[in-house]
ZAMIZA-64220 format. One record per residue (C-alpha): x, z negated, y. Coordinates in pm, 1 decimal. Layout:
BEGIN
((X; Z; Y))
...
! end
This chain:
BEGIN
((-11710.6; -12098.1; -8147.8))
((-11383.1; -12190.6; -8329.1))
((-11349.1; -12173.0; -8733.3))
((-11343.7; -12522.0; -8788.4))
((-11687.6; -12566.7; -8650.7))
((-11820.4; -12219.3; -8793.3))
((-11704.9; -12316.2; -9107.2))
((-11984.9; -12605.8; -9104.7))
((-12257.2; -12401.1; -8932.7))
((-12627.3; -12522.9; -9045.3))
((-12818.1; -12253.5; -8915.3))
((-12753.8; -11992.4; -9170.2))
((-12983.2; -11771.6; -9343.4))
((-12963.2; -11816.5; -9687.9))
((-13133.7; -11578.6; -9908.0))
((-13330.2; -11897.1; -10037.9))
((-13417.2; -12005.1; -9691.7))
((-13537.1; -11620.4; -9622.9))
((-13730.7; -11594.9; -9898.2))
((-13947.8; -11931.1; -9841.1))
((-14018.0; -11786.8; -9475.3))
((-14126.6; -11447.8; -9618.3))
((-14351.9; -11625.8; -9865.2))
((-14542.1; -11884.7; -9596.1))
((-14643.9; -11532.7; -9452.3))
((-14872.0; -11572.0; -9691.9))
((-15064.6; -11890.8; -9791.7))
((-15199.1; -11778.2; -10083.6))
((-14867.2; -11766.1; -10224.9))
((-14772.2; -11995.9; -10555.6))
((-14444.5; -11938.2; -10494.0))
((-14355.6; -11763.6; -10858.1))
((-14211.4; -11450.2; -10662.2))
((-13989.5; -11714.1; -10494.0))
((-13873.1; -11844.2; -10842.8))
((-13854.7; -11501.7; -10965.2))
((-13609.0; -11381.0; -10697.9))
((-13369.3; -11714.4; -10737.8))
((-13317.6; -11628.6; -11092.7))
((-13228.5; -11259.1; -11010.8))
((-12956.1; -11440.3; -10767.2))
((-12840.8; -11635.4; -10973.0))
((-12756.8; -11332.1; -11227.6))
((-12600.5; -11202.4; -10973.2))
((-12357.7; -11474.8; -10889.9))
((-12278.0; -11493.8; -11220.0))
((-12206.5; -11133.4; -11292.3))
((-11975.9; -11138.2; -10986.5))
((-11740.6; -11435.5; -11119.4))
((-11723.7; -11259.3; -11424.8))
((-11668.5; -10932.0; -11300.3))
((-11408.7; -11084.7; -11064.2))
((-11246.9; -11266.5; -11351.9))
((-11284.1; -10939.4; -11566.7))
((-10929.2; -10863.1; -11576.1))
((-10776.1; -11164.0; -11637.9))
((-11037.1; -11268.7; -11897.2))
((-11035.0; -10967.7; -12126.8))
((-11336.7; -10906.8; -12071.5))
((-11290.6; -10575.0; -12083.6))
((-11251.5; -10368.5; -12405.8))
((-11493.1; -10305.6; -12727.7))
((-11788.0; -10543.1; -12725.8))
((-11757.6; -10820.1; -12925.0))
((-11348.7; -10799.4; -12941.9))
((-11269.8; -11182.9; -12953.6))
((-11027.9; -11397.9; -12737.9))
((-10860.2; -11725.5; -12735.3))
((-11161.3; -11928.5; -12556.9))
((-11412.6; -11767.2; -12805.8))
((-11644.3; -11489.7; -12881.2))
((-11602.8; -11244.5; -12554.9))
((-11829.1; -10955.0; -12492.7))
((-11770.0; -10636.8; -12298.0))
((-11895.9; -10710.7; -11950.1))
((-12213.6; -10464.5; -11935.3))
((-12340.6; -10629.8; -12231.8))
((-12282.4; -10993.7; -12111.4))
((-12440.4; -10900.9; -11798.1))
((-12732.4; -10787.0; -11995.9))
((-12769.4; -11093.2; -12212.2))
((-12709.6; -11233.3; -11824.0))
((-13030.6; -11123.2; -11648.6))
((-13273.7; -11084.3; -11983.5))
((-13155.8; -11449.0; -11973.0))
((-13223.6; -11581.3; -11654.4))
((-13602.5; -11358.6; -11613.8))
((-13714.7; -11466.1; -11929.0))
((-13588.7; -11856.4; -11792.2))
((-13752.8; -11808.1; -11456.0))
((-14116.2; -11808.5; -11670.7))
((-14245.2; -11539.3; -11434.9))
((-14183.7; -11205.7; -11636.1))
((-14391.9; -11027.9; -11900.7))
((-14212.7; -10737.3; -11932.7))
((-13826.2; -10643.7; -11869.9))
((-13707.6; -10306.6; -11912.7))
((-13285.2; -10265.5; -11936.5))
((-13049.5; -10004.8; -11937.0))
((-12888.9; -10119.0; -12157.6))
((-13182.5; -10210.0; -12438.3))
((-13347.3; -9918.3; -12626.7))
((-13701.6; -10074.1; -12615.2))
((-13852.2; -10262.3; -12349.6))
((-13849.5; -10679.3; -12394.2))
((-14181.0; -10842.0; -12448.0))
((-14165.6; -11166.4; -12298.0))
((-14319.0; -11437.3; -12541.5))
((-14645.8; -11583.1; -12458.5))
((-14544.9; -11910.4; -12376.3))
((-14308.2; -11766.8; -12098.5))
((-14487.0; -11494.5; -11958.3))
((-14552.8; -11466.5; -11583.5))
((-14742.9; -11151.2; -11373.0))
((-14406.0; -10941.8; -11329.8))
((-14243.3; -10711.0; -11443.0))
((-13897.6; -10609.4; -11400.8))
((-13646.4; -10338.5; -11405.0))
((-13291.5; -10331.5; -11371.9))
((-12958.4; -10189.6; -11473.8))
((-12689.8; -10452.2; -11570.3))
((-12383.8; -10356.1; -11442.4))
((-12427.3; -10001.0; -11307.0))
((-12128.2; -9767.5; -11261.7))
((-11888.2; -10026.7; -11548.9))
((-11685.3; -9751.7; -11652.9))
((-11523.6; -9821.4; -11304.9))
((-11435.4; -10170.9; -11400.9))
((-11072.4; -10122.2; -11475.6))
((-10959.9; -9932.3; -11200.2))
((-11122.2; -10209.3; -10969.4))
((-11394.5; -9951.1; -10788.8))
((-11722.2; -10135.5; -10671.5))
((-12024.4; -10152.4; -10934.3))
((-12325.5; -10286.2; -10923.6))
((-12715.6; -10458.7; -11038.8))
((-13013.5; -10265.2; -10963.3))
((-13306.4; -10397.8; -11008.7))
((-13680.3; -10310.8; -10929.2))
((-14019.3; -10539.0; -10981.1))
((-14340.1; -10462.3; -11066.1))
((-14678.0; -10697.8; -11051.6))
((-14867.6; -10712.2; -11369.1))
((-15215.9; -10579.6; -11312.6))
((-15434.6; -10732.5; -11626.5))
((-15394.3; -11049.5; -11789.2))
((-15372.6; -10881.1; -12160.1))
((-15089.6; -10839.2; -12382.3))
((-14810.5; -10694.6; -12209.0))
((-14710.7; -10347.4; -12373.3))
((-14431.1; -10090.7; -12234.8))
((-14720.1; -9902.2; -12048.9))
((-14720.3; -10158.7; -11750.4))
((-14337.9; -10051.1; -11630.3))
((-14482.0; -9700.5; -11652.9))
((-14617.3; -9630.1; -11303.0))
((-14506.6; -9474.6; -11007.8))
((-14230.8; -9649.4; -10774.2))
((-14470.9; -9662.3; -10489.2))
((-14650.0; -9981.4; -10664.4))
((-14289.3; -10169.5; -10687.4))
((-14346.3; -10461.6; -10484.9))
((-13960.7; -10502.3; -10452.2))
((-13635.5; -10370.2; -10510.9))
((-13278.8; -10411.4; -10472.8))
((-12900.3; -10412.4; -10580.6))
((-12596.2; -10650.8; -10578.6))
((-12244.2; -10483.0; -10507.6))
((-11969.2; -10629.5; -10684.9))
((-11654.8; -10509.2; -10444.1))
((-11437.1; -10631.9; -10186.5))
((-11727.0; -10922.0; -10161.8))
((-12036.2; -10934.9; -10347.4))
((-12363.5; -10840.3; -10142.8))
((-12682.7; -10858.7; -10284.6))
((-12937.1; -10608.1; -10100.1))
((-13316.3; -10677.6; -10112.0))
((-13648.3; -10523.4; -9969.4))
((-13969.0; -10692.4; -10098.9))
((-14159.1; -10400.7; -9927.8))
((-14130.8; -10515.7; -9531.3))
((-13776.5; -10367.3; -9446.0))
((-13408.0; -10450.3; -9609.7))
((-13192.9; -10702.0; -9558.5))
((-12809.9; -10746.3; -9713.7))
((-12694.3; -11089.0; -9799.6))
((-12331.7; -11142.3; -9866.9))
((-12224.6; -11446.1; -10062.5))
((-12010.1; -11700.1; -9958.3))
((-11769.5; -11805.2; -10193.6))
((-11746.0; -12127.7; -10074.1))
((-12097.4; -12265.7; -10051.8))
((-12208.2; -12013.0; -10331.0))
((-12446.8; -11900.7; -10138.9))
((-12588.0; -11569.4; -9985.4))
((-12608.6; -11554.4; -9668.4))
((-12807.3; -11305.8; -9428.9))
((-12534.0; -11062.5; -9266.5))
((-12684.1; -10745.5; -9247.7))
((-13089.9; -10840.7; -9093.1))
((-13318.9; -10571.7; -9107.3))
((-13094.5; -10253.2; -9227.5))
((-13199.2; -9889.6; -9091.6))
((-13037.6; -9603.1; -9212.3))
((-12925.0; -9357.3; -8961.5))
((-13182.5; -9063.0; -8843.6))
((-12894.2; -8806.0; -8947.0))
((-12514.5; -8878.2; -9084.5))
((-12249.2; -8684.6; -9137.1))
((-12100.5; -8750.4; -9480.9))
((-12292.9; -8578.6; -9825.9))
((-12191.3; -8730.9; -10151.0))
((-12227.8; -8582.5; -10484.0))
((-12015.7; -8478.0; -10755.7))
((-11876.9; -8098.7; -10693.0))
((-11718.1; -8066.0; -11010.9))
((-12090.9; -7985.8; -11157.5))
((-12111.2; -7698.6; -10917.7))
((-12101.2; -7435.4; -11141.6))
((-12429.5; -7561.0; -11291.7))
((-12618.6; -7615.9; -11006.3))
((-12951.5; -7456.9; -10867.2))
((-12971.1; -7227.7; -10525.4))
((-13101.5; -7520.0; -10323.8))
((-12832.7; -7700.7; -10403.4))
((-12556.0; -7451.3; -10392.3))
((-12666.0; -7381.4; -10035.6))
((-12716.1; -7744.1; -9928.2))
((-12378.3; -7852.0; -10007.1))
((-12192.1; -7463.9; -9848.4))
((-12414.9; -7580.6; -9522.9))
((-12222.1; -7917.6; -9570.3))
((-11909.1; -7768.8; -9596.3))
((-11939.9; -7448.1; -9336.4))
((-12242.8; -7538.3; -9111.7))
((-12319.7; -7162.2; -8913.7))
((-12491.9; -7341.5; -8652.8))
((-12188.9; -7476.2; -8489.2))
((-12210.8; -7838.8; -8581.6))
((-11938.7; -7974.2; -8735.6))
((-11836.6; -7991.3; -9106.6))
((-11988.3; -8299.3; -9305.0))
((-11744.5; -8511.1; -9454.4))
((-11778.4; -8568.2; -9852.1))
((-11740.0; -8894.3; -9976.3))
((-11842.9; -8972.8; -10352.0))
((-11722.6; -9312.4; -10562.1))
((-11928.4; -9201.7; -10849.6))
((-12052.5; -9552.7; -10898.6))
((-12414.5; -9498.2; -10742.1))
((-12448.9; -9898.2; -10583.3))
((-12095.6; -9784.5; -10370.7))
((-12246.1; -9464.3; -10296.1))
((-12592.4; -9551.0; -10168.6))
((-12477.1; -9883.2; -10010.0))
((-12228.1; -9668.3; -9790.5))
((-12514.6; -9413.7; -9744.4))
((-12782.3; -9694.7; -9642.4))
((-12491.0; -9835.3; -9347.2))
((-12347.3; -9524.2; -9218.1))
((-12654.9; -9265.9; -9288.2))
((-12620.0; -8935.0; -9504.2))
((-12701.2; -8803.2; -9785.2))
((-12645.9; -8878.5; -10173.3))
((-12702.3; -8575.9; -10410.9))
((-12783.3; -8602.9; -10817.3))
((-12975.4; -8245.6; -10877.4))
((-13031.5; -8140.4; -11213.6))
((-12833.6; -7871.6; -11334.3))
((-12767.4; -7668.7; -11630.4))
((-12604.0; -7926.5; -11840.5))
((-12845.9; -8233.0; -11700.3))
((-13177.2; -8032.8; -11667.8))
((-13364.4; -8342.9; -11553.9))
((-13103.2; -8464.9; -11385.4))
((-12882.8; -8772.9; -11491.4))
((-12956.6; -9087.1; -11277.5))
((-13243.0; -9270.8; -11475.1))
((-13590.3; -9297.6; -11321.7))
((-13687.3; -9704.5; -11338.2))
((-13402.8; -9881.0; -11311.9))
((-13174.1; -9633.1; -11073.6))
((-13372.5; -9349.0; -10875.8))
((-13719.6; -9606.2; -10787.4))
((-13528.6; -9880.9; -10658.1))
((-13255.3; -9708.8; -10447.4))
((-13531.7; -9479.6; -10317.1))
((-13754.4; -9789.7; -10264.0))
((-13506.8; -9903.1; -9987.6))
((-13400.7; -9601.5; -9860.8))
((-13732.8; -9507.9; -9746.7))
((-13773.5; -9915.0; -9653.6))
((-13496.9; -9849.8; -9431.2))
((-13612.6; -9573.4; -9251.3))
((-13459.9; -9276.9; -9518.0))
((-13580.0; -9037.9; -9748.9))
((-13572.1; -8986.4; -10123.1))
((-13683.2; -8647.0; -10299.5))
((-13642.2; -8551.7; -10627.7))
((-13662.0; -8129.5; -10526.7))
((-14017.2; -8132.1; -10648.0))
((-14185.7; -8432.6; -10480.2))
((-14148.9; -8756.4; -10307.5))
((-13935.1; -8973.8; -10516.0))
((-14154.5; -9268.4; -10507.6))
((-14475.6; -9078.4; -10648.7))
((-14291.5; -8965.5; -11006.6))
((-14496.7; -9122.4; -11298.1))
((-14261.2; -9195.2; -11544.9))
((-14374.1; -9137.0; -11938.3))
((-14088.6; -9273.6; -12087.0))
((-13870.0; -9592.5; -11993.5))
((-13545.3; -9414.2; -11991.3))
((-13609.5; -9108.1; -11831.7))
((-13431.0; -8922.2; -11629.8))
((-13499.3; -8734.4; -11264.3))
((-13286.8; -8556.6; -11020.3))
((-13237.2; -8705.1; -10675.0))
((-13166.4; -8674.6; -10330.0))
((-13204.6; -8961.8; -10062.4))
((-13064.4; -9093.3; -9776.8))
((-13086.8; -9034.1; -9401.7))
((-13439.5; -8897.8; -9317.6))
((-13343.1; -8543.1; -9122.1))
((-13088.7; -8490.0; -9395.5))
((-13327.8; -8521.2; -9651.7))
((-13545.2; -8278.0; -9493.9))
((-13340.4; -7973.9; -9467.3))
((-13257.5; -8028.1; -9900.6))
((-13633.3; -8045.9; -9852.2))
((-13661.0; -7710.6; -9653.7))
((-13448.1; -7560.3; -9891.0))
((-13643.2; -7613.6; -10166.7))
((-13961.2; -7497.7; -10040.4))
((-13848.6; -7159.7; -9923.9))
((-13678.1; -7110.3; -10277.2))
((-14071.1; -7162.3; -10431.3))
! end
């Protein structure tokens, strides 16, 4: 098929069109999930244009510094005001919990809907001005009673998210979703502003050969750990040496773990005792689709996905990515207790 005629192709997925087939799986369905998700993408393609137009628009800088066109914000906190935005909008939400927002928003009565959801912004931003990928990442919970919503209804393990997922700002802008029945990557196209299905039905590699994590914390780190990452580096079983690969924006780092398979390391250590990467918003979702896609996530105590959270901002250590990797961090652990 040449260009010209791809170019007006009707048979593509759009995330829209994928989303309306998922939900007349079930006829029961009202559709507010539906509405739900088109608001999240919709954040999205607005956080990409102005994270594409970040440089040019001054975006950057304090928060609140002002420009010619009018009162410009630092990007993290526009995308904030972004997303709280557009859920609150969508009428679906009762609860939204933010990275970037001390306390947890209480969605006013006369725009409350049965979710919940939890997400971080613009993930990785300090990367913005030396152009390195960042990221949304976003998780969703169902509301289980019909009372007042209070912070206690984000507070439950990421096994009962009913779906998850992140949009990569890079060198295109692909949103990733799992709504609990495999993942799927969309990418958008620029010219219909639309995302369409280009990576259907995502499975992370059995094994891989790249570890990412950051090695200038080595010093602090624990025995499992230490001997993980020496195994990565000088394998005694013949195999050959893993290659390390770490961004340090964690939506670069897991999307490149998710396609090619390996592992992606945030342990505690002795400066980050429970580890750094926050619980809701960062270690749920990501492990959410890693296991959706075939992976594992640990946190060198338990499953990932069975933490109960007490607080909205806390923290957990984390390991995830392809399944046997996972289970040799595992093996490590369990022969250190």
């Amino acid at each position: 098929m040449d260009h010209e005629a791809d170019a007006y192709r009707t048979d593509l997925m759009t995330i829209t069109r994928f989303v309306l087939n998922e939900q007349s799986k079930y006829p029961e369905s009202r559709g507010d999930f539906t509405i739900l998700l088109s608001n999240i993408v919709l954040g999205c393609k607005f956080v990409c244009s102005a994270v594409n137009k970040a440089g040019l628009a001054k975006l950057i800088g304090l928060a609140g510094e002002t420009n010619i066109q009018a009162e410009q914000k630092k990007l993290d906190v526009l995308s904030n005001d972004v997303f709280v935005k557009a859920l609150v909008s969508s009428g679906r939400t009762s609860v939204l919990v933010s990275e970037e927002d001390e306390e947890a928003t209480l969605v006013e009565s006369s725009k409350r809907g049965k979710y919940c959801v939890v997400f971080d912004p613009l993930d990785g931003s300090s990367n913005i001005d030396c152009g390195v990928s960042i990221g949304t990442i976003f998780g969703i919970y169902t509301m289980s009673h019909n009372d007042e919503p209070t912070t206690e209804d984000v507070l439950k393990p990421g096994n009962e998210m009913v779906a998850a997922g992140y949009c990569m700002y890079g060198s295109s802008c692909m949103l990733v979703l799992s709504t609990g029945t495999g993942v799927n990557g969309f990418t958008l196209d620029p010219s219909l502003g639309e995302f369409i299905l280009t990576h259907p039905d995502i499975k992370i590699p059995k094994k891989g050969n790249i570890y990412s994590v950051n090695e200038g914390n080595a010093q602090n780190w624990d025995g499992p750990t230490t001997k993980y990452v020496e195994k990565c580096k000088f394998p005694k079983d013949g195999s050959p040496a893993k290659s390390l690969r770490y961004v340090g924006s964690m939506v670069a780092d897991v999307h490149r773990t998710l396609l090619y398979g390996g592992i992606f390391l945030y342990p505690a250590d002795k400066k980050s005792p429970n580890g750094k990467l926050r619980v809701l918003y960062e270690v749920f979702p990501m492990s959410f689709l890693m296991e959706q896609a075939g992976g594992q996530a640990f946190t060198g105590k338990k499953r990932a996905l069975d933490l109960v959270p007490e607080k909205i901002h806390e923290r957990s250590p984390i390991f995830l990515g392809s399944y046997e990797d996972v289970e040799e961090i595992k093996a490590l652990y369990a022969a250190e207790e």
